[in-house]
Jmol script that loads the backbone (N, CA, C; Angstrom):
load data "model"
ATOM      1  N   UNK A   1      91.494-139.793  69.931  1.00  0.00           N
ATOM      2  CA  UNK A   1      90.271-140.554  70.094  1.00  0.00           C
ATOM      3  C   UNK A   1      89.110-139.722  69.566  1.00  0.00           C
ATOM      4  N   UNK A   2      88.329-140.357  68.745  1.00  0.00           N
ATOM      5  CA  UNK A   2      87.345-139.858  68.170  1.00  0.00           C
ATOM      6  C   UNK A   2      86.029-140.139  69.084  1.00  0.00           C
ATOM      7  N   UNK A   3      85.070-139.895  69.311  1.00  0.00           N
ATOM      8  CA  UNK A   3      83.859-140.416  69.697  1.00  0.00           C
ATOM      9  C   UNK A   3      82.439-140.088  68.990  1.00  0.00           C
ATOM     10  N   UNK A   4      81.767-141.056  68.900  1.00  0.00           N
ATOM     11  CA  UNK A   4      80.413-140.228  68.398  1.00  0.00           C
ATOM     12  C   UNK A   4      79.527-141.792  69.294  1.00  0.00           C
ATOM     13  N   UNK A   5      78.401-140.985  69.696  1.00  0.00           N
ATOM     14  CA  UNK A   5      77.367-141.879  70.415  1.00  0.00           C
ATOM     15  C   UNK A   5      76.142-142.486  69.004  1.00  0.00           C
ATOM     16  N   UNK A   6      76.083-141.600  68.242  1.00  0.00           N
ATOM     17  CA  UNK A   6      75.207-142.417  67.103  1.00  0.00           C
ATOM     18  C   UNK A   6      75.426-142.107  65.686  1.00  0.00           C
ATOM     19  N   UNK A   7      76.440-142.925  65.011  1.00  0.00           N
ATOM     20  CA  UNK A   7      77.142-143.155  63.977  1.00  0.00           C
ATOM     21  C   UNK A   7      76.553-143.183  63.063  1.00  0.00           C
ATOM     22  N   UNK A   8      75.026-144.051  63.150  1.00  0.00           N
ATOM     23  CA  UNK A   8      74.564-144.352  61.834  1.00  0.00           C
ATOM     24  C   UNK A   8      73.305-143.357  61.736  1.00  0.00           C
ATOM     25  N   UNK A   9      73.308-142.447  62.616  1.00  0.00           N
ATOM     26  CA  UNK A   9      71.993-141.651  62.470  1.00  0.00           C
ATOM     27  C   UNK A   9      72.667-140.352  61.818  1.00  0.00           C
ATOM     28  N   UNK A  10      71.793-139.402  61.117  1.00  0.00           N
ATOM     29  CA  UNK A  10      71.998-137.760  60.708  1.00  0.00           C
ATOM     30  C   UNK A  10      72.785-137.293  61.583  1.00  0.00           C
ATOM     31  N   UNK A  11      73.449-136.360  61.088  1.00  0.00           N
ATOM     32  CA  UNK A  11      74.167-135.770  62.187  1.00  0.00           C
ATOM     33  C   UNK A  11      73.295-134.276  62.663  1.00  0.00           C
ATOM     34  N   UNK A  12      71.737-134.087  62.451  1.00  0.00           N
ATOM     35  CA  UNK A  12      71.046-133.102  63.236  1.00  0.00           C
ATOM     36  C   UNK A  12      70.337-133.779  64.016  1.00  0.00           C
ATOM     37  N   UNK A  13      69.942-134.768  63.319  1.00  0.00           N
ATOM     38  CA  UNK A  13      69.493-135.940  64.191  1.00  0.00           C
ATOM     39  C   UNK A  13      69.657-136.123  65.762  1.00  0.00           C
ATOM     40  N   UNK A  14      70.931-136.745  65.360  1.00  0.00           N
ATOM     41  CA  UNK A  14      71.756-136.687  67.148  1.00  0.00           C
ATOM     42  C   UNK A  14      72.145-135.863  67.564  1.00  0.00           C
ATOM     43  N   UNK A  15      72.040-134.614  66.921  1.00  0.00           N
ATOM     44  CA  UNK A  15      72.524-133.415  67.767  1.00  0.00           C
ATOM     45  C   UNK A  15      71.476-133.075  68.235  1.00  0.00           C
ATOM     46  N   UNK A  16      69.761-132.737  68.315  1.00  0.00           N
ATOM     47  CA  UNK A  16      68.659-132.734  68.655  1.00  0.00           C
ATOM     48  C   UNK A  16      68.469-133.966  69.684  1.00  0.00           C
ATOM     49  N   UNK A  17      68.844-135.257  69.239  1.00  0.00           N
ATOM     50  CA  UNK A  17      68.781-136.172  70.140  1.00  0.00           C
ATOM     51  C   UNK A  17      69.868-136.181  71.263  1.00  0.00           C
ATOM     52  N   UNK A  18      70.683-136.118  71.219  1.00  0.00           N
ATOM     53  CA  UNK A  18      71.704-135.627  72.754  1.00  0.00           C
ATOM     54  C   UNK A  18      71.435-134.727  73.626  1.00  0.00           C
ATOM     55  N   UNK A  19      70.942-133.087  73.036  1.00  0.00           N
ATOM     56  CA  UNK A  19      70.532-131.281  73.439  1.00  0.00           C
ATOM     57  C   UNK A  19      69.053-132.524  74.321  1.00  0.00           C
ATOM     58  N   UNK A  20      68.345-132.670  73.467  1.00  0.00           N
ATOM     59  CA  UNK A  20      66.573-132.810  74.273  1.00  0.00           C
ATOM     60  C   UNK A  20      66.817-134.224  75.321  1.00  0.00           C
ATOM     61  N   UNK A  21      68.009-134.925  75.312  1.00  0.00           N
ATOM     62  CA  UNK A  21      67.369-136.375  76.213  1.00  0.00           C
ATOM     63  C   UNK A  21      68.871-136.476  77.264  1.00  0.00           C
ATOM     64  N   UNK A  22      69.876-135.805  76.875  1.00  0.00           N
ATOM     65  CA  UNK A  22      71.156-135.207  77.660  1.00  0.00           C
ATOM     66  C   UNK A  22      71.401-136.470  77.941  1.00  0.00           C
ATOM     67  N   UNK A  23      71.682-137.254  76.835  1.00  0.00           N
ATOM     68  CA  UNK A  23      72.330-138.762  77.187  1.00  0.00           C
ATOM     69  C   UNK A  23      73.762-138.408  77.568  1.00  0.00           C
ATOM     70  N   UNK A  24      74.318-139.361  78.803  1.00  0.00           N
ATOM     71  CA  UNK A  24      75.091-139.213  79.640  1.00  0.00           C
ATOM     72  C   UNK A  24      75.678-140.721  80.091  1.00  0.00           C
ATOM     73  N   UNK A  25      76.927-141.052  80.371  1.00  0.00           N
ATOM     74  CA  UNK A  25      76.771-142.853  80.814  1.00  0.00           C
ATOM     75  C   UNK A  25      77.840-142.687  82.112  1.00  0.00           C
ATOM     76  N   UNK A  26      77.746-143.595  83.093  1.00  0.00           N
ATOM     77  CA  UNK A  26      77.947-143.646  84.012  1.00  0.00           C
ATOM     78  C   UNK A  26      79.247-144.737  84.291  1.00  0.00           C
ATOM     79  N   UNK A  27      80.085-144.413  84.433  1.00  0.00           N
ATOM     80  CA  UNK A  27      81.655-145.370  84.011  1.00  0.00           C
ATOM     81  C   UNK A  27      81.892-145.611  85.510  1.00  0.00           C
ATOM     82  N   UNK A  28      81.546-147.321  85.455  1.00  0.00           N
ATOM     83  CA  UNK A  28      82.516-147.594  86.811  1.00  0.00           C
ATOM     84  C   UNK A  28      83.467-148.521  86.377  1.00  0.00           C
ATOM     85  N   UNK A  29      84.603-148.866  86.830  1.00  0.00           N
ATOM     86  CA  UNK A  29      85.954-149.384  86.644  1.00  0.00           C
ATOM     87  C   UNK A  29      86.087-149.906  88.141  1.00  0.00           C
ATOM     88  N   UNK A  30      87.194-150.600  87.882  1.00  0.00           N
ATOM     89  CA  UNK A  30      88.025-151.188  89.336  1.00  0.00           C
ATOM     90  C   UNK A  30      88.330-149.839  90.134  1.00  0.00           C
ATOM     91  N   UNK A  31      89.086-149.124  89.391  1.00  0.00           N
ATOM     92  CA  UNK A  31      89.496-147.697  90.230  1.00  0.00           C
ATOM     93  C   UNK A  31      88.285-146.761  91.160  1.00  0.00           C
ATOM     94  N   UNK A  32      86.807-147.050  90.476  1.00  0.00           N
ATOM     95  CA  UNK A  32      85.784-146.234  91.351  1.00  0.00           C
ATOM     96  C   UNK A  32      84.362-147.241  90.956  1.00  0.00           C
ATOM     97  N   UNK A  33      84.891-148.589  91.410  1.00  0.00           N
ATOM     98  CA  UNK A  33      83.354-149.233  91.541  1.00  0.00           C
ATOM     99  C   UNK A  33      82.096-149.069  92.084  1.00  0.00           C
ATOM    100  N   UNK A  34      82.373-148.096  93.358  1.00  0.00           N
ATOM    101  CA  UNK A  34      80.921-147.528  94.244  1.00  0.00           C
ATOM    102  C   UNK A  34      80.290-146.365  93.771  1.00  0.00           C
ATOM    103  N   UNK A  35      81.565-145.343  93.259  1.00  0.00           N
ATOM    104  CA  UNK A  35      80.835-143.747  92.399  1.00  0.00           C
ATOM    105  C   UNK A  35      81.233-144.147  91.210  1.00  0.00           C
ATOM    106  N   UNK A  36      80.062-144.006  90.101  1.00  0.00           N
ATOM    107  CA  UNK A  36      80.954-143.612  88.582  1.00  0.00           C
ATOM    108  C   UNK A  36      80.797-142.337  88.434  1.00  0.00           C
ATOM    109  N   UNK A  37      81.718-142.413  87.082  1.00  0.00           N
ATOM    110  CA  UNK A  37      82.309-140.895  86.772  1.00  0.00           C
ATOM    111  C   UNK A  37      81.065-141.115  85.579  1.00  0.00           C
ATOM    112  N   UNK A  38      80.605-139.395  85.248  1.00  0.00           N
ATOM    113  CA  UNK A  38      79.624-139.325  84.534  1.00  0.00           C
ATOM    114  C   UNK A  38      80.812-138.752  83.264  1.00  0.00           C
ATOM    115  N   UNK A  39      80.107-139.652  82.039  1.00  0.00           N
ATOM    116  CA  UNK A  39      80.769-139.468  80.746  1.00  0.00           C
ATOM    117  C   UNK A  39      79.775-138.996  79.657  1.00  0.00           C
ATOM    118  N   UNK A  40      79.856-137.952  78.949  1.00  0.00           N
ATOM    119  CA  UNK A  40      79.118-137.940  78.030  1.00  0.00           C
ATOM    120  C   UNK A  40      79.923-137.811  76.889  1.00  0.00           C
ATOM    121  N   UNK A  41      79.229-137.668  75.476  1.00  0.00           N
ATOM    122  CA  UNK A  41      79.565-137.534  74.242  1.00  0.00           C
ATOM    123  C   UNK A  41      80.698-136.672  74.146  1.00  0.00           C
ATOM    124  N   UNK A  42      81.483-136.594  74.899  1.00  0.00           N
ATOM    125  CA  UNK A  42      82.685-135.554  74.140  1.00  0.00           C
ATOM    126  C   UNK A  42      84.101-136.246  74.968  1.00  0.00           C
ATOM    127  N   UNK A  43      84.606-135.871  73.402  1.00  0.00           N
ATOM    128  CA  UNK A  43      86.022-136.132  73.590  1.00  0.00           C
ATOM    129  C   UNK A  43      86.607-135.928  75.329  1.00  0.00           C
ATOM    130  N   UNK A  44      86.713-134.737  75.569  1.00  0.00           N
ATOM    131  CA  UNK A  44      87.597-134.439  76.429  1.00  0.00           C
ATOM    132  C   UNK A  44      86.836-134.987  77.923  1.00  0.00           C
ATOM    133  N   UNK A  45      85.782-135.399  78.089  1.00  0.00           N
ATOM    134  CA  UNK A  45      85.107-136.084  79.072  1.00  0.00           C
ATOM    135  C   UNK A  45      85.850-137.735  79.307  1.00  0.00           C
ATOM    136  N   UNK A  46      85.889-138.161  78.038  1.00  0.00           N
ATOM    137  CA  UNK A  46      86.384-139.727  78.282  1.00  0.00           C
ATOM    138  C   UNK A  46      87.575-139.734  78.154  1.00  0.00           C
ATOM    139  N   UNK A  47      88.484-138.791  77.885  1.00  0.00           N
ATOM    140  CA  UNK A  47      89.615-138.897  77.776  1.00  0.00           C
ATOM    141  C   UNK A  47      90.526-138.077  79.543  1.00  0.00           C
ATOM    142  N   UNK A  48      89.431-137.762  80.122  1.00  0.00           N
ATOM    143  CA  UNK A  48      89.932-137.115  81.330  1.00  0.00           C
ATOM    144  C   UNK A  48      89.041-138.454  82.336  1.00  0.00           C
ATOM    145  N   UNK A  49      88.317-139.382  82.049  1.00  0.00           N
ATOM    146  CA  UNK A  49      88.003-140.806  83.283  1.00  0.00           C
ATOM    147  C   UNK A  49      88.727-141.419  83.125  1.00  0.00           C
ATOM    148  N   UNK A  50      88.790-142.746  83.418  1.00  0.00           N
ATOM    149  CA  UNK A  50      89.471-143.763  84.122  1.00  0.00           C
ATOM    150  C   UNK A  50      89.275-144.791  82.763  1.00  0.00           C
ATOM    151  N   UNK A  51      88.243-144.403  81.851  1.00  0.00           N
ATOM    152  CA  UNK A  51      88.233-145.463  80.965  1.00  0.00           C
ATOM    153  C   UNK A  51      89.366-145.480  80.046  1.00  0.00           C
ATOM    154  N   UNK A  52      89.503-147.000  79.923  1.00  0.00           N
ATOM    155  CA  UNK A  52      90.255-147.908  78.989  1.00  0.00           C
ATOM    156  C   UNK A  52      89.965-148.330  77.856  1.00  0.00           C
ATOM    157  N   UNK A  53      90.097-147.880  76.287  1.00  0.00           N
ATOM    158  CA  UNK A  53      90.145-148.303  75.510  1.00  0.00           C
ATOM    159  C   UNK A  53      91.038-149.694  75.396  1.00  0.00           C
ATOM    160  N   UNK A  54      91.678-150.707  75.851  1.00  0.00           N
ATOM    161  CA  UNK A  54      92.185-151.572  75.971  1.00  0.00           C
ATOM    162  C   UNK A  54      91.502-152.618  76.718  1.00  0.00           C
ATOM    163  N   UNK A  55      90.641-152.355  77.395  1.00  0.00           N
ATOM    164  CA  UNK A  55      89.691-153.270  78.253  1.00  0.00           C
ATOM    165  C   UNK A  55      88.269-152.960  78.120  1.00  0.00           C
ATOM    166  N   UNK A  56      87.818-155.059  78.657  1.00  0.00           N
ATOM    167  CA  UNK A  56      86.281-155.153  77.671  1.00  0.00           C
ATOM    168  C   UNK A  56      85.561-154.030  78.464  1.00  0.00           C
ATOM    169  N   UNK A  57      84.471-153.405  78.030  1.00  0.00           N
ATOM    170  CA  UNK A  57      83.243-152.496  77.898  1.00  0.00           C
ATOM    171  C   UNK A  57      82.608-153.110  78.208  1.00  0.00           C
ATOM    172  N   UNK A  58      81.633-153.032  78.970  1.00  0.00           N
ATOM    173  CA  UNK A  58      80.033-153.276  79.095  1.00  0.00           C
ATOM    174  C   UNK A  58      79.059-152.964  79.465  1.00  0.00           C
ATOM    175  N   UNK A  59      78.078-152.406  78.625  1.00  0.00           N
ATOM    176  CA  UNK A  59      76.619-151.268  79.104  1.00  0.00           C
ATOM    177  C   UNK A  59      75.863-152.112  79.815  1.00  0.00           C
ATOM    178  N   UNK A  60      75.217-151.237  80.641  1.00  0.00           N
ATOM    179  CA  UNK A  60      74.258-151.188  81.253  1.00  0.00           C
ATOM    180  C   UNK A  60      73.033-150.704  81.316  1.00  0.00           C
ATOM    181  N   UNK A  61      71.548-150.937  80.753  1.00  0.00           N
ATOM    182  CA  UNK A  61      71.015-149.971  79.807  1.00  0.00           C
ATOM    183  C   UNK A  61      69.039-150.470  80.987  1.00  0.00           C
ATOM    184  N   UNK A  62      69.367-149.007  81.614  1.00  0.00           N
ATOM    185  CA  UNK A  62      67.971-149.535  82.638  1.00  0.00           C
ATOM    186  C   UNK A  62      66.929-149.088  82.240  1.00  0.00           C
ATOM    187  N   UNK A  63      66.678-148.518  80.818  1.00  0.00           N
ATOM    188  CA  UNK A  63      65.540-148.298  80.080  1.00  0.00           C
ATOM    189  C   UNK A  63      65.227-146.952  79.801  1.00  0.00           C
ATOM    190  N   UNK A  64      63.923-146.686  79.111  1.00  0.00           N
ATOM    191  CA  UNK A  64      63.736-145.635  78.741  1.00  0.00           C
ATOM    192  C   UNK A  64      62.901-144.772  79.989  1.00  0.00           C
ATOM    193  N   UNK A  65      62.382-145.635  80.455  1.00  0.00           N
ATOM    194  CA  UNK A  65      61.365-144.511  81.607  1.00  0.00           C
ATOM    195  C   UNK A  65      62.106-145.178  82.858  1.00  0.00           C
ATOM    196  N   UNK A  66      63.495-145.810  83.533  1.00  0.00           N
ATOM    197  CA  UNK A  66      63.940-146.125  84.603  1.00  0.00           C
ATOM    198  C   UNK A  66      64.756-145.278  84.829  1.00  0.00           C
ATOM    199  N   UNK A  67      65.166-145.139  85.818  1.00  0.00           N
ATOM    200  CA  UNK A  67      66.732-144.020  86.035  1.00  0.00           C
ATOM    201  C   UNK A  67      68.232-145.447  86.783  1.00  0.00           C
ATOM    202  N   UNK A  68      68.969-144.562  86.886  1.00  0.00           N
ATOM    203  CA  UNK A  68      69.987-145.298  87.916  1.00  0.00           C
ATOM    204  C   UNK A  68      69.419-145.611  89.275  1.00  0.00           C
ATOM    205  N   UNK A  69      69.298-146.478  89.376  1.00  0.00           N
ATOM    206  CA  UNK A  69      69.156-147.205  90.782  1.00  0.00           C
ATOM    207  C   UNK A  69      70.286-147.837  91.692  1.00  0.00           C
ATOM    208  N   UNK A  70      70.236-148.136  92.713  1.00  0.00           N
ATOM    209  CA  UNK A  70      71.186-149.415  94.019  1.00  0.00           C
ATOM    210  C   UNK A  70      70.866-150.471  92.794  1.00  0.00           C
ATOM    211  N   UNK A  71      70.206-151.047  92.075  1.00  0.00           N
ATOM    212  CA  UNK A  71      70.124-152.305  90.919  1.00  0.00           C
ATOM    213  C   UNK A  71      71.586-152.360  90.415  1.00  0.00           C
ATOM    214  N   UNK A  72      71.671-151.163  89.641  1.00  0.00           N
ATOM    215  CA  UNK A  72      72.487-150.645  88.449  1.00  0.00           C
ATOM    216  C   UNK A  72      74.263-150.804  89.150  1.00  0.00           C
ATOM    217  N   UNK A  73      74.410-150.479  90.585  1.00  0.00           N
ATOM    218  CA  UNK A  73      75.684-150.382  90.776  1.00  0.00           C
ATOM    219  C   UNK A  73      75.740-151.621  91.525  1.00  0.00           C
ATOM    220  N   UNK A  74      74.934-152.180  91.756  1.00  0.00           N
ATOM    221  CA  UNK A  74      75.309-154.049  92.319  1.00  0.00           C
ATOM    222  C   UNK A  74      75.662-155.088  90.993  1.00  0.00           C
ATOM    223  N   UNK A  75      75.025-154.449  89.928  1.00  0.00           N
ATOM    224  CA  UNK A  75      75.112-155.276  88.681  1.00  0.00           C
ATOM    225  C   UNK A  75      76.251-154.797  88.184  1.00  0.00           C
ATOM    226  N   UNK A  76      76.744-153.717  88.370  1.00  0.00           N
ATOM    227  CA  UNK A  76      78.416-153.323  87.578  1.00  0.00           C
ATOM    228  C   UNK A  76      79.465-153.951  88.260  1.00  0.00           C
ATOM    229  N   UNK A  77      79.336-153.566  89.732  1.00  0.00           N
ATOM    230  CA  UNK A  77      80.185-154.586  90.982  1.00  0.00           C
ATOM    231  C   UNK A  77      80.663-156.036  90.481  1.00  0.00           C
ATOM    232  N   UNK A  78      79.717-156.669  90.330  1.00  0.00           N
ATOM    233  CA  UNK A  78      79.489-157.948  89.969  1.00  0.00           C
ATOM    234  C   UNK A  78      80.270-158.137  88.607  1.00  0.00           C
ATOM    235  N   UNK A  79      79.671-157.665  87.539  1.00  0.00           N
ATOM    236  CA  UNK A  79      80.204-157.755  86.967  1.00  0.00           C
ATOM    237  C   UNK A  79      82.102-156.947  86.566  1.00  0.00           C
ATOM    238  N   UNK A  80      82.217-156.230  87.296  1.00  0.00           N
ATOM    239  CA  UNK A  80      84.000-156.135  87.412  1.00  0.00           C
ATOM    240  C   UNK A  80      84.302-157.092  88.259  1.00  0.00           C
ATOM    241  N   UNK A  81      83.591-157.576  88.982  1.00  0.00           N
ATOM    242  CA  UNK A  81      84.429-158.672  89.853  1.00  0.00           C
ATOM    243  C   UNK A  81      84.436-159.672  89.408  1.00  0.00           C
ATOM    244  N   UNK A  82      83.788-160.379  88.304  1.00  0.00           N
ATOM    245  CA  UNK A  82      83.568-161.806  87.511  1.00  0.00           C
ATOM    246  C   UNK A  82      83.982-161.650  86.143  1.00  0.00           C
ATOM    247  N   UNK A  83      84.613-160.491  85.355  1.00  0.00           N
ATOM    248  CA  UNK A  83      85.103-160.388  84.034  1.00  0.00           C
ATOM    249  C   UNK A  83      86.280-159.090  84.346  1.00  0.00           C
ATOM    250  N   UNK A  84      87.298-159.413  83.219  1.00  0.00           N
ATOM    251  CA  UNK A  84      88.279-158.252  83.561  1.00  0.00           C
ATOM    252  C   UNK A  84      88.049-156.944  82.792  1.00  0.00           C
ATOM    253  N   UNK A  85      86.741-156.677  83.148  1.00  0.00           N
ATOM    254  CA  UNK A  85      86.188-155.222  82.609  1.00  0.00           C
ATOM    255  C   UNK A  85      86.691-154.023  83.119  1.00  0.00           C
ATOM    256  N   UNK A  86      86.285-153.084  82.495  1.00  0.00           N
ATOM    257  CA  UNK A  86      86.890-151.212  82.946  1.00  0.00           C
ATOM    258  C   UNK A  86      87.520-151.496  84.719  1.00  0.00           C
TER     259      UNK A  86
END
end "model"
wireframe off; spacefill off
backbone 0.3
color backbone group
């Protein structure tokens, strides 16, 4: 499994942009719907969670100046319980 978080940008680009803003995503699945597992840009991170390349994906994106909130994990809930997501 390969990964890259921004494909179509420079590659100093996103390496400056990952180091300064420490983008990070938060994986909940059926297996840990109340805690997610924190995933970032590297291989051996997503390949040691619970995620499924075989099942649908779906972000959750609470903005640029919001953080994770009680919002964020009622809206993932929901949505694993109404689509057969992670």
């Amino acid at each position: 499994m390969h990964v890259r978080v921004f494909y179509n940008f420079p590659s100093d680009w996103c390496m400056a942009f990952s180091c300064h803003f420490k983008v990070k995503f938060l994986l909940y699945t059926r297996a840990n719907s109340l805690s997610p597992e924190i995933v970032t840009n590297n291989t051996l991170s997503i390949q040691a969670s619970n995620f499924s390349s075989t099942r649908k994906t779906k972000f959750i994106i609470h903005g640029y100046t919001d953080k994770h909130g009680p919002w964020m994990i009622k809206m993932a809930q929901a949505i694993i319980e109404r689509v057969k997501s992670q």
